[in-house]
C-alpha positions in Angstrom: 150.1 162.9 38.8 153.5 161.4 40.4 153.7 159.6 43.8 155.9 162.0 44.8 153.4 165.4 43.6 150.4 163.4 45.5 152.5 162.8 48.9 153.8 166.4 48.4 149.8 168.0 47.9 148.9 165.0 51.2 151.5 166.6 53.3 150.6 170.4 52.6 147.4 169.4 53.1 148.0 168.1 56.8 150.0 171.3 57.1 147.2 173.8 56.6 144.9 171.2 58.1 146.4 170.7 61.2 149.6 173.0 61.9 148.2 176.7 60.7 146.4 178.8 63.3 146.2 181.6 60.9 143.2 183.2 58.7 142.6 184.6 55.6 139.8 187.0 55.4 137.3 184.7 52.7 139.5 181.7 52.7 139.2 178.4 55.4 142.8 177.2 55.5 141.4 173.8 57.2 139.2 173.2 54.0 141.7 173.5 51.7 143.7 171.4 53.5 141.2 169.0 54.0 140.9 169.1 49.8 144.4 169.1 49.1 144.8 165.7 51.2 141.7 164.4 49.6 143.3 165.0 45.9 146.3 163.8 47.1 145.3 160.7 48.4 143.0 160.3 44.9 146.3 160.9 42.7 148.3 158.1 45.3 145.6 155.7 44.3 145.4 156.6 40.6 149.5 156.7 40.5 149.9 153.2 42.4 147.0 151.7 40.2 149.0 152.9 36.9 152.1 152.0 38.4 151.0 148.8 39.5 149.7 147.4 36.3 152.9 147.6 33.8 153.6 144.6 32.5 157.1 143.5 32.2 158.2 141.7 29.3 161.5 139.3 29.2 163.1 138.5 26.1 165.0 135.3 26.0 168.1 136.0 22.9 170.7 133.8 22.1 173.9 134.7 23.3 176.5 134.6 21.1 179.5 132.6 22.9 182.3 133.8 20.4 181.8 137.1 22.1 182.6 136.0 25.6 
């Protein structure tokens, strides 16, 4: 999962959570919300740990300096 898929699932999350009034008949719009912030936030910190650990490799060439 992306950074941005795992803020987008954290902010529909808070949306259901804390900004619907609505119901669905069977469904608790709170507790998905609740979940979708919870796998959101799980995906950030998977994302940023992935993210986080690339190493970057430099490679040092010789330059030419007849084509300058």
């Amino acid at each position: 999962m992306t950074i941005g898929a795992s803020v987008f699932l954290i902010a529909v999350g808070a949306i259901l959570r804390f900004a619907v009034t609505d119901t669905v008949r069977g469904i608790d719009l709170a507790v998905v919300g609740v979940i979708l912030m919870v796998a959101g936030a799980i995906g950030l910190l998977a994302s940023l740990m992935i993210y986080g650990r690339r190493d970057r490799v430099v490679v040092d060439r010789p330059v030419d300096r007849r084509l300058l």
